[in-house]
VEXTOR-961723 format. One record per residue (C-alpha): residue in one letter; x, y, z. Coordinates in nm, 2 decimals. Example, Ala and Ser with C-alpha at 12.3 -4.5 7.8 and 13.67 -1.06 7.14 Angstrom:
 aa   east  north     up
  A   1.23  -0.45   0.78
  S   1.37  -0.11   0.71
***
This chain:
 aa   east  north     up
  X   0.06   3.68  -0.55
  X   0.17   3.30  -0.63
  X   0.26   3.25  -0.97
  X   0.08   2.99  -1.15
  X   0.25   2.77  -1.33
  X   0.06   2.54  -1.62
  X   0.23   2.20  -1.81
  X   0.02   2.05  -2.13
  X   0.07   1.71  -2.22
  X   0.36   1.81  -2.44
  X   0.58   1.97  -2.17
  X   0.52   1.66  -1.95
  X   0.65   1.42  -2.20
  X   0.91   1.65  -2.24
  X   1.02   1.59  -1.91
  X   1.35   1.46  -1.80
  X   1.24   1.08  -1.71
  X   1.36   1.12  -1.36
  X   1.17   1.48  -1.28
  X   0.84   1.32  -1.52
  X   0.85   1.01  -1.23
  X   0.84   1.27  -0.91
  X   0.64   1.50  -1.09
  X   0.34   1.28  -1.17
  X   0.39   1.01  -0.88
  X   0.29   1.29  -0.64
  X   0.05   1.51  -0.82
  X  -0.26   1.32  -0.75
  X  -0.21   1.34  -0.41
  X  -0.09   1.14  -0.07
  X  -0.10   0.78  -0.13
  X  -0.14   0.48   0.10
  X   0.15   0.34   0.23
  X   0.18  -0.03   0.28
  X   0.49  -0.35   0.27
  X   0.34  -0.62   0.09
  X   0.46  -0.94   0.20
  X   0.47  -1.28   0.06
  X   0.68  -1.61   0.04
  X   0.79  -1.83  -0.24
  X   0.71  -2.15  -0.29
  X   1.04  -2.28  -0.15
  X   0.99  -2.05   0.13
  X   1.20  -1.75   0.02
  X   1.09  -1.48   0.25
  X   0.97  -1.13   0.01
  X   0.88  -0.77   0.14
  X   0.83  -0.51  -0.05
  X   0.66  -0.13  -0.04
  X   0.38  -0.07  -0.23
  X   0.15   0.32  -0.27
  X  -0.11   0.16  -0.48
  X  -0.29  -0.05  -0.28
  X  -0.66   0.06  -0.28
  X  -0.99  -0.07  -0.19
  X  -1.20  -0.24  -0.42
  X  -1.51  -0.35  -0.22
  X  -1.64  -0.44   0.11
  X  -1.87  -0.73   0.02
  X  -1.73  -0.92  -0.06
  X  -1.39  -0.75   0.12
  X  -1.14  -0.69  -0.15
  X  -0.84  -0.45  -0.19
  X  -0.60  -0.44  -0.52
  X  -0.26  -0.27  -0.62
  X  -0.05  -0.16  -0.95
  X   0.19  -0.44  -1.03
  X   0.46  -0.28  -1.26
  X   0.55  -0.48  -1.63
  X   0.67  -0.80  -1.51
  X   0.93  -0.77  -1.79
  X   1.23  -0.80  -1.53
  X   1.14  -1.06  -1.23
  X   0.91  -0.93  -0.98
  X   0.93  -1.13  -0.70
  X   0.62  -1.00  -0.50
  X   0.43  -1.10  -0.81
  X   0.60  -1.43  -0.90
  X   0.53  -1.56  -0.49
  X   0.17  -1.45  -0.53
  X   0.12  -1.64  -0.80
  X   0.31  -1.93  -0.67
  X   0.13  -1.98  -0.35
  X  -0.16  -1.76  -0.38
  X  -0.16  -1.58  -0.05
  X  -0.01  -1.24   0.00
  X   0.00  -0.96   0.33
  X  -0.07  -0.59   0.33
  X   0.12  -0.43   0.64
  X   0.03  -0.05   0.67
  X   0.35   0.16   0.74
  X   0.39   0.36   1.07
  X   0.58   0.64   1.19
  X   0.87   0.38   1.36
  X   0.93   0.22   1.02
  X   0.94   0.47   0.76
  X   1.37   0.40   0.67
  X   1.32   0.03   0.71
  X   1.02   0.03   0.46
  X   1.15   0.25   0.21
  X   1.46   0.05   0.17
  X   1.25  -0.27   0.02
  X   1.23  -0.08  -0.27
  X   1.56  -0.19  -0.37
  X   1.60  -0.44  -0.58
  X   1.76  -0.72  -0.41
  X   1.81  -1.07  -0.53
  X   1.56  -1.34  -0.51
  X   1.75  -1.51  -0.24
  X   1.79  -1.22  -0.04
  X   1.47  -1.16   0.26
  X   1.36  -0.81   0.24
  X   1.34  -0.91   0.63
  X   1.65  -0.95   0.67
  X   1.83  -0.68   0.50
  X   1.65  -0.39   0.65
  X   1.58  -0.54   1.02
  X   1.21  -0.56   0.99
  X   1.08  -0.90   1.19
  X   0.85  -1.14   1.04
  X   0.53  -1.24   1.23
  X   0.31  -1.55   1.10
  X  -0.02  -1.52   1.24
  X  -0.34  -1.75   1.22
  X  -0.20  -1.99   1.00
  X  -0.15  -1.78   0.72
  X   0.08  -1.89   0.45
  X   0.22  -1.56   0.40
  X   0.46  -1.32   0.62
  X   0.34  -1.04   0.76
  X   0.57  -0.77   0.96
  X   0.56  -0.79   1.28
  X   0.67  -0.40   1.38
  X   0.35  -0.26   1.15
  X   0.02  -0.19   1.35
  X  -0.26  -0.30   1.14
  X  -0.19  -0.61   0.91
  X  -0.42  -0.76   0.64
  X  -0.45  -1.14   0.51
  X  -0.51  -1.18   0.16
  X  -0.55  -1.43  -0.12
  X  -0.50  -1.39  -0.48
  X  -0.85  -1.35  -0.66
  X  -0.74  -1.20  -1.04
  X  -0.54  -1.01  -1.23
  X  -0.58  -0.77  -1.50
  X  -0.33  -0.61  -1.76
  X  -0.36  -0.31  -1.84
  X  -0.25  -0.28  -2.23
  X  -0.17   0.12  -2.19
  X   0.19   0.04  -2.05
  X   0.21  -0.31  -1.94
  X   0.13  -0.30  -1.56
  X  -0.10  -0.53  -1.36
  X  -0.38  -0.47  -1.11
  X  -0.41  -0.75  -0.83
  X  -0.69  -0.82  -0.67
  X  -0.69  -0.97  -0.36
  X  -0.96  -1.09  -0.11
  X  -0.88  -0.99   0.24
  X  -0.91  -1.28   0.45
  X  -0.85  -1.14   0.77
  X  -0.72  -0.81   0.97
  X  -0.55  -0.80   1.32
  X  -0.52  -0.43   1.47
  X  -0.48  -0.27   1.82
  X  -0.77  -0.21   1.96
  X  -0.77   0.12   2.03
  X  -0.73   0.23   1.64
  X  -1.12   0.08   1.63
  X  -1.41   0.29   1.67
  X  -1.79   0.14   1.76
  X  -1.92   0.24   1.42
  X  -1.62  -0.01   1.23
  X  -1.44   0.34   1.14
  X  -1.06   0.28   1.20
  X  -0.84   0.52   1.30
  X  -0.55   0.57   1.17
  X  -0.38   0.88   1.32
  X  -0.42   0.66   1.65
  X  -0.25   0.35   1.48
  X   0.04   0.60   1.39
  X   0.00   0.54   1.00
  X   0.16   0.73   0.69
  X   0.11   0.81   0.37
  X   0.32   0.88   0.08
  X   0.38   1.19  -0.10
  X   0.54   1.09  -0.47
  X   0.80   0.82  -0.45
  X   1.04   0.90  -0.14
  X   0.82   1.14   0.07
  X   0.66   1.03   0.40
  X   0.40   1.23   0.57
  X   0.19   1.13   0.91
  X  -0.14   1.27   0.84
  X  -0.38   1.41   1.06
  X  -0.75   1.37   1.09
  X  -0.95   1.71   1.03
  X  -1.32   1.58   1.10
  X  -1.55   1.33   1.07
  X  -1.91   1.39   0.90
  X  -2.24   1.20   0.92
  X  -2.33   1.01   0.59
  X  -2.42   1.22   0.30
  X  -2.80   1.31   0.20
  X  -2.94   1.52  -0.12
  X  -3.15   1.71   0.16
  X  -2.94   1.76   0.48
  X  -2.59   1.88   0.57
  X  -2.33   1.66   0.68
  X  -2.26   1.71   1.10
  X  -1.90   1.66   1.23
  X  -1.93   1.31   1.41
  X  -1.56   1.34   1.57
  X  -1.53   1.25   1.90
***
């Protein structure tokens, strides 16, 4: 038989930082995995990985993300607000190393672009970068922010303005696929897992079971 294990609130505070961090970054779950992009205002090329990013509504269509204390410089955040516009570019199974290394923290000057080999793609005259190697990319303009007083992070919300994908990843119905589009997700902070898609079921009524719709 397994063993169980059970923490309270007190043995999680008690927590060495670093294990605390691992240990409640991946207990609620696989997380979307996505490179932000954006450009400064003197056109300072910015890419960083985000596993916040959530949606928020589909009319209008809106998305938003954590943004962590801005009490050292956070360039992602500073470009957003400088210009206004901002990219969502969803990981893939080609990119994994390249993405995870824009998590570190790099100077200002520096192009996330650049320093891990990932390309940048403009598309549709949009103000921001996107990256070219990810499969499904997302257009988005700054909307709001709100700050949440608990421990100082932000969520951004962001209006999504447009969304180039292959073709194939899109079913008749508007469902997107995205075990076809080769998409991850994260596990924690540093794990990468390709998921794969069990079933699809019919919409949800009080009097009927759900059917598999998979094709």
């Amino acid at each position: 038989m397994k063993k169980i294990l059970h923490f309270d609130d007190d043995a999680i505070i008690a927590m060495d930082k670093r294990y605390r961090a691992n240990f409640i970054n991946s207990v609620t779950g696989y997380k979307s995995a996505n490179l932000i992009g954006t450009i400064s205002k003197d056109d300072h090329e910015n890419l960083a990985i985000f596993s916040s990013i959530t949606h928020i509504g589909s009319n209008p269509a809106m998305l938003g993300f954590i943004m962590r204390p801005t009490t050292v410089p956070r360039h992602t955040y500073t470009n957003i607000k400088e210009t206004r516009s901002f990219t969502v570019n969803h990981i893939n199974t080609e990119i994994v190393l390249p993405s995870h290394q824009t998590a570190a923290a790099y100077e200002e000057n520096v192009s996330e672009f650049v320093a891990t080999g990932l390309e940048t793609e403009y598309l549709n005259n949009w103000r921001a970068p996107f990256a070219k190697q990810a499969h499904i990319k997302i257009a988005c303009e700054y909307v709001n922010e709100y700050k949440i007083e608990e421990n100082g992070t932000i969520l951004m919300i962001g209006a999504v303005k447009g969304v180039t994908l292959p073709d194939n990843c899109l079913q008749e119905d508007g469902w997107i696929d995205l075990e076809t589009s080769m998409g991850v997700a994260i596990n924690g902070l540093d794990a990468y897992a390709s998921p794969k898609i069990i079933d699809r079921f019919s919409y949800a009524k009080p009097d009927k079971l759900p059917t598999s719709i998979k094709k």
